[in-house]
C-alpha positions in Angstrom: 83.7 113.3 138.7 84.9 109.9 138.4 88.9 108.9 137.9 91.0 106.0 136.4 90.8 102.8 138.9 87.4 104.3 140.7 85.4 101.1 141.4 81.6 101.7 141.7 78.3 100.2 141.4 76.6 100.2 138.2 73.5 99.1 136.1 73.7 98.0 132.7 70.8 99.5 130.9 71.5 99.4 126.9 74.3 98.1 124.5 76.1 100.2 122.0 76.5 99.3 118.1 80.0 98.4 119.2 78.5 95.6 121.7 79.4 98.1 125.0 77.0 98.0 128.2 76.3 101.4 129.0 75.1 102.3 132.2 75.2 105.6 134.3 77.0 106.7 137.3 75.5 110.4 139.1 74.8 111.5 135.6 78.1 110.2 133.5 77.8 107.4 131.1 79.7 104.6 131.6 80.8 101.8 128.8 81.3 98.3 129.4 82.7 95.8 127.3 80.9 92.2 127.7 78.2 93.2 129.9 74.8 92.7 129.6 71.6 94.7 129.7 70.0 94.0 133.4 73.4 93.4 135.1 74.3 95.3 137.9 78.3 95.0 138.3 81.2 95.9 140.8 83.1 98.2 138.0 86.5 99.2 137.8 86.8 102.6 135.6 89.9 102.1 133.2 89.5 105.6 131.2 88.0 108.8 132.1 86.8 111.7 130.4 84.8 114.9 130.9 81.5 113.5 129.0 82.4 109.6 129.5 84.0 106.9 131.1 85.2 103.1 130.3 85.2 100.8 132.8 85.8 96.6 133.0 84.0 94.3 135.1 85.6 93.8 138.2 82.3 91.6 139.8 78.5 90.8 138.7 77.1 91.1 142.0 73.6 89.9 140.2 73.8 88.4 136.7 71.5 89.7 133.9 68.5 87.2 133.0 70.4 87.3 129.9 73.4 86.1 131.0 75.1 82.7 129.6 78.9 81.1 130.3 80.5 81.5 127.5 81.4 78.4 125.5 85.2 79.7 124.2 88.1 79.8 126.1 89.9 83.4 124.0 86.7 84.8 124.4 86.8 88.2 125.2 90.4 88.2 123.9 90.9 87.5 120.2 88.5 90.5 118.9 86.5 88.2 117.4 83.2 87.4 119.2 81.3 90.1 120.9 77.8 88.3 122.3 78.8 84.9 123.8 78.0 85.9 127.2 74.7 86.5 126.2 71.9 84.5 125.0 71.1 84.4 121.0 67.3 85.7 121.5 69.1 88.7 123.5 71.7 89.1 120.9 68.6 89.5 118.0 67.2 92.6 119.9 70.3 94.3 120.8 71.3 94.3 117.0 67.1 94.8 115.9 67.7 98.3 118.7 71.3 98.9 116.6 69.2 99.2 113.4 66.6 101.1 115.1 68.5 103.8 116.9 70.6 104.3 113.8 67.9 105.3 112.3 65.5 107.3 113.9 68.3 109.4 116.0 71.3 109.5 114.0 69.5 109.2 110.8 66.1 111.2 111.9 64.0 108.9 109.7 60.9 106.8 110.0 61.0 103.5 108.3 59.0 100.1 108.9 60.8 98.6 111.3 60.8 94.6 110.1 62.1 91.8 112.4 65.7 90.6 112.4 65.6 87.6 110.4 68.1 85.6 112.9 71.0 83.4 111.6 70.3 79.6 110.4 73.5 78.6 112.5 75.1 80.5 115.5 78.3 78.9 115.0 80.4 76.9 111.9 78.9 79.5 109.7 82.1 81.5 108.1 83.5 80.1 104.9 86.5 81.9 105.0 89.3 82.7 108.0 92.1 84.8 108.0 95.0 83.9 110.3 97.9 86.2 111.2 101.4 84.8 111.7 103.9 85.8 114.3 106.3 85.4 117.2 106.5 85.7 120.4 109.0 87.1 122.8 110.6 83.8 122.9 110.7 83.7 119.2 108.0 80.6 119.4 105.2 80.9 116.3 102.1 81.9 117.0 98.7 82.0 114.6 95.3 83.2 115.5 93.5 86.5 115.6 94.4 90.1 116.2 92.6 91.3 119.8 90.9 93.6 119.8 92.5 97.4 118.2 95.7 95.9 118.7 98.0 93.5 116.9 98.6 91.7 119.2 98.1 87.7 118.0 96.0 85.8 120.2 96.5 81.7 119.9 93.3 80.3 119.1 93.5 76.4 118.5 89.6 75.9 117.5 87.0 79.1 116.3 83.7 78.4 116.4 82.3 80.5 114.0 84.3 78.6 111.4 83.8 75.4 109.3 85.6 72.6 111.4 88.2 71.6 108.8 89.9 75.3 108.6 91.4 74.4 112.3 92.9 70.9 110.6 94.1 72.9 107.5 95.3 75.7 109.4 97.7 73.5 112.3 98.8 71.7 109.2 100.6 74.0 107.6 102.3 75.4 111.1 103.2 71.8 111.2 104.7 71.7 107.5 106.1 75.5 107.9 108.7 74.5 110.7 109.7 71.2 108.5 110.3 72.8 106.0 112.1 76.1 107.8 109.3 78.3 106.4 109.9 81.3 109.4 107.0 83.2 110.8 106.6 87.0 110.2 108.4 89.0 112.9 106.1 92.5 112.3 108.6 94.7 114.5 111.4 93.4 112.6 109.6 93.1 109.4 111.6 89.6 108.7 110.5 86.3 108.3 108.3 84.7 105.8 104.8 83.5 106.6 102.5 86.8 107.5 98.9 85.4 107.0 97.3 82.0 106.8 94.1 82.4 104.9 91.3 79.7 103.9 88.5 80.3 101.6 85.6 77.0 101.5 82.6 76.5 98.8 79.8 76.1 101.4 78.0 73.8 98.7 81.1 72.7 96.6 83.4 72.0 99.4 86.2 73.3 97.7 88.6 75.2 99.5 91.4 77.9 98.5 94.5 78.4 100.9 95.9 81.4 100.2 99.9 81.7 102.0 100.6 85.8 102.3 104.4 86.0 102.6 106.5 88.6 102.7 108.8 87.0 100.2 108.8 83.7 98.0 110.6 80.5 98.8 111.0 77.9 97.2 109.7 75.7 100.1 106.5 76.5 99.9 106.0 74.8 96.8 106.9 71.2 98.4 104.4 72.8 101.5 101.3 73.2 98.8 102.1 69.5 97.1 102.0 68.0 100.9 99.1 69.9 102.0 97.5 69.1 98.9 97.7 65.3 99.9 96.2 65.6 103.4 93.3 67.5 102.5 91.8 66.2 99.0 89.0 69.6 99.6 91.9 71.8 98.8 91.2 72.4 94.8 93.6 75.4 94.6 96.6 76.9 96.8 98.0 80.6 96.0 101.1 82.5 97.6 100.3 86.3 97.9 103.4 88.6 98.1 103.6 91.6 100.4 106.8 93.0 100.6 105.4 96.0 102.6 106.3 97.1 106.2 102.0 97.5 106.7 98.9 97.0 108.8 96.8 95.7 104.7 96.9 91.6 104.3 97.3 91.0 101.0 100.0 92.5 98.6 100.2 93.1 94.8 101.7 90.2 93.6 100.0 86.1 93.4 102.0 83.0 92.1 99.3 80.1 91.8 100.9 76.8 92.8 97.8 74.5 92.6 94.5 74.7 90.7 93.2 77.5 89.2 93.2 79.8 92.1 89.6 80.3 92.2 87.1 77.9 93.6 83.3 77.2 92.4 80.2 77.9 94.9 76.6 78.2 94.5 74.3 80.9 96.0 70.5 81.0 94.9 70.9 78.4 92.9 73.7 80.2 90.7 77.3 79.1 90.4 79.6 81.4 91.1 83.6 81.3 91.0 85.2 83.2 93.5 88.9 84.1 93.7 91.0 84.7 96.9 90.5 88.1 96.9 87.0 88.9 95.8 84.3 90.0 98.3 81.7 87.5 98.4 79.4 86.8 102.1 81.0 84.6 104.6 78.0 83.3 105.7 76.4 81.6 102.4 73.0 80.2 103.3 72.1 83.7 105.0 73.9 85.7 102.3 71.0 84.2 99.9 68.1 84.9 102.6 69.2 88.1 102.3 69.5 88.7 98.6 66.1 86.6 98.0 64.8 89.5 100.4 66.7 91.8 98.2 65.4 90.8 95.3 61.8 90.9 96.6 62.2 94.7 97.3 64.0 95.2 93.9 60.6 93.6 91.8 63.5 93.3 89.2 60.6 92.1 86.5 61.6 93.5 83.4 63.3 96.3 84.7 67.1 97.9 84.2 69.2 97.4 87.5 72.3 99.5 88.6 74.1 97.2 90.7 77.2 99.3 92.7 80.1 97.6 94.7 79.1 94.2 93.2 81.9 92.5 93.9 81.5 89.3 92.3 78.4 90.1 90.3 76.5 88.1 93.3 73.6 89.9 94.1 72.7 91.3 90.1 73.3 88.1 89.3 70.9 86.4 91.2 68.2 88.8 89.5 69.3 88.8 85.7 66.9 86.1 85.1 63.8 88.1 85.4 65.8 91.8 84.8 66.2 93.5 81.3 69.6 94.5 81.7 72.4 94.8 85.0 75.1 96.9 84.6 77.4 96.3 87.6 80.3 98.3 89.1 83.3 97.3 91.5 86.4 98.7 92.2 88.5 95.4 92.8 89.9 94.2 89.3 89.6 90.4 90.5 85.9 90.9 91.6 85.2 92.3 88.1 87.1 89.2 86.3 85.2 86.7 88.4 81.9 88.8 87.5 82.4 88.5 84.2 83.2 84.7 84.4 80.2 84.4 86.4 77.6 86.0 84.2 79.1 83.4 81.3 79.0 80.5 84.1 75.0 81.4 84.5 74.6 82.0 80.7 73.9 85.8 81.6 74.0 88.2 78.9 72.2 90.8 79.5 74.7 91.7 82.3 78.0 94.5 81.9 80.8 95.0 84.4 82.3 97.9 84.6 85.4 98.3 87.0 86.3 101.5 88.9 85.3 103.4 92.0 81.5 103.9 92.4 81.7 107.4 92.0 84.0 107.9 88.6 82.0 104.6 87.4 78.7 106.3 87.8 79.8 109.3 86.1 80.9 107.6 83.0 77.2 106.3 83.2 75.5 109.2 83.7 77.6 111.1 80.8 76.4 107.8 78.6 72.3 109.6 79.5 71.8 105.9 81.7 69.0 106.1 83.3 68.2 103.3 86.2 64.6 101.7 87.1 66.4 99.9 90.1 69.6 100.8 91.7 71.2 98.3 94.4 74.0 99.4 96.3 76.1 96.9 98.7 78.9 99.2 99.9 81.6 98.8 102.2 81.5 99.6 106.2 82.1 103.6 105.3 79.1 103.8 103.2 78.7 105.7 99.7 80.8 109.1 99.2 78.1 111.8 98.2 79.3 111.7 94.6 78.2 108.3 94.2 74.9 109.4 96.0 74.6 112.3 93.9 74.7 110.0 90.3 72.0 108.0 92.1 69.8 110.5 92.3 70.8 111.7 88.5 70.4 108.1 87.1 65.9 108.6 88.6 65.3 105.5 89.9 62.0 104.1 91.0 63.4 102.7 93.9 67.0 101.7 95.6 67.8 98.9 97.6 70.5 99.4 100.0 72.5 96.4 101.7 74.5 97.4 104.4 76.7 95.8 106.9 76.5 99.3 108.9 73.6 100.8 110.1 75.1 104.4 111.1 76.2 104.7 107.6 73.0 103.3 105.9 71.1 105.6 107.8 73.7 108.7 106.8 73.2 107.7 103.2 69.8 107.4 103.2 69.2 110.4 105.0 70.9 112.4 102.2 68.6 110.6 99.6 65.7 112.0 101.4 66.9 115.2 100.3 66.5 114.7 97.4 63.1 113.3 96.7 63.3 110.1 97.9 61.8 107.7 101.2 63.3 105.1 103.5 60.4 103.5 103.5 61.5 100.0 104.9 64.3 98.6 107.3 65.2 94.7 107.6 68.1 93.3 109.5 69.4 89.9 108.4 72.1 88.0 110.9 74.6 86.9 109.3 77.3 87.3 111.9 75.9 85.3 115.0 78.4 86.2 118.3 79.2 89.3 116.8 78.0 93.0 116.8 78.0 93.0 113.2 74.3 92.7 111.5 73.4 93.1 107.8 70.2 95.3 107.0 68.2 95.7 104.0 66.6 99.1 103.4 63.8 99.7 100.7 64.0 103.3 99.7 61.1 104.4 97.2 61.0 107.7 95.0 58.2 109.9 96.4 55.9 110.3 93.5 54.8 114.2 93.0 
């Protein structure tokens, strides 16, 4: 039995989904944050349970051949980066066993197995950042990132995921903030002003959105926009979100626009797309469209009718209305489903309909209307499809569904329920767009099995 502070000698031997070592001790498993398969470690248990432990690296008595020095100094701290410590190649089949495992054990299916396609850029990839606000004890401002299942703001002067310019932007507006007496969000106190900092950039355009969540409007941050504005000539458009409530969500209800339009223009396979502040569209553009080209490819959207659920922006559908006969897409998030519908006029799409509401009343308004589906796509948050939206799935008969999913546990759940009901996972592909993280998108072909 081990206890809380118990320091013993341990293997790592695997990595969880979560980006853990795991290694065993007499029998008990034993997590590690920011370990790496091979290492054997001097290791300082920090939580014990009956089936379990946790434990932190107290020393690497021999180094993994997989081992690199990280290259950021809040590594390990701001909850953003999981695999610096670890070489990309390693990174590529930790997250190819993720998929896997999901799979076959938690799933119990038997796909093909396809190579992770790797990421075009390990760092400077993210076209959008999201910084929190706050104070410190001494009442001194600090920005940066949550760490890790806290909120807890961790400075961070520089990321290296990011595009180079949102660090300039970003210490900018600190700057113009304490001229112009623009407080920082206190979150115990719920007082203060600015809450988030948040930067949205066309990778192709160059355009860039800065979006200011406050907890109230002033009128300050109007001469803030027109000097920020006249630093950075990128900036096409600058929005104040309002969100008055005591609560962990960023944005709130309300948006005053105080330059521009408040949406900014991008491309994405070879489609332009305008994008608003709050719309879902991939962080990572020039792997976002490796991955809907592979989408696409598994859709054979040739003449068919497409069901496209949790489109967001109409991105992915959109990409394949040229050669479809008709896209009917569904998204929850009014915004999304305005910019969808601008974006289907931008591309001179009209065989494409938006409908907005949640997946599972939307598809029962299209299943009453006797749709019926060659192709169904579905994109869904972390949590997956609810079974309501999997059971109109199965009512609208497809041929085949492509599933694009930023979570393999819950891709595997959903598609295990579909082979239930007549259909095959027949194909699994991850695609990496989140180097340095333990976050991997797969694509999953899943065929009807013909009688």
């Amino acid at each position: 039995m081990l206890n809380k502070n118990d320091i013993i000698d341990l293997e790592i031997t695997g990595l969880t989904n979560e980006g853990c070592g795991i290694g065993k001790y007499d029998g008990m498993v034993v997590f590690v944050p920011f370990s790496a398969v091979g290492d054997k470690l001097k290791t300082r248990i920090v939580k014990a349970n009956k089936s379990h432990c946790y434990g932190k690296i107290e020393e690497i008595t021999c180094p993994s051949a997989d081992r690199i020095t990280p290259d950021c100094d809040v590594f390990g701290k701001c909850g953003g980066c999981d695999f610096r410590h670890i070489s990309y190649d390693a990174e590529l089949r930790a997250k190819e066993q993720f998929i896997r495992d999901s799979f076959t054990r938690i799933g119990g299916l038997n796909p093909v197995f396809l190579p992770v396609t790797g990421n075009i850029s390990e760092n400077g990839y993210r076209n959008k950042a999201q910084y929190p606000v706050g104070k410190n004890d001494k009442g001194e401002t600090l920005c940066g990132f949550f760490a890790g299942r806290s909120h807890r703001i961790i400075p961070c002067e520089k990321c290296r995921l990011e595009s180079p310019v949102f660090a300039e932007i970003k210490n900018c507006i600190l700057d113009l903030a304490k001229e112009y007496k623009i407080s920082a969000y206190n979150e115990a106190e719920h007082s203060g002003v600015l809450r988030h900092i948040c930067i949205r950039k066309g990778h192709y355009s160059g355009e860039i959105c800065i979006t200011l969540v406050v907890r109230r409007f002033v009128p300050q941050l109007k001469a803030l926009a027109f000097e920020l504005r006249k630093k950075f000539s990128d900036i096409t458009t600058i929005t104040v979100n309002i969100n008055k409530d005591k609560t962990n969500v960023i944005y709130g209800k309300d948006e005053k626009i105080l330059f521009g339009s408040g949406n900014i223009t991008d491309s994405m396979c070879g489609k332009t797309f305008s994008v608003s502040p709050l719309s879902f569209y991939q962080v990572n553009t020039p792997m976002a469209e490796v991955l809907y080209q592979k989408a696409a490819e598994l859709a054979e959207p040739e003449g068919k009718t497409i069901i496209d659920l949790y489109c967001g922006a109409g991105t992915i559908g959109l990409t394949m209305a040229d050669k479809a006969k008709s896209i009917i897409g569904v998204e929850i998030v009014e915004s999304s489903v305005a910019n969808a519908i601008e974006n289907a006029k931008l591309n001179n799409a009209e065989n494409v309909r938006f409908i907005c509401g949640d997946a599972g009343q939307a598809t029962d308004i299209l299943v009453d209307e006797g749709i019926k589906a060659d192709v169904v796509i579905v994109d869904p948050a972390r949590k997956g499809c609810d079974e309501r939206t999997l059971s109109n799935i199965v009512k609208f008969n497809p041929e085949r569904i492509v599933m694009v999913s930023c979570n393999a546990v819950t891709a595997a759940r959903d598609c295990k329920y579909l082979e239930e009901y007549g259909y095959k996972c027949a194909s699994v592909q991850g695609v990496d767009l989140f180097s340095r993280t333990r976050h991997v998108e797969c694509v999953v072909k899943i065929e009807k099995i013909k009688d």
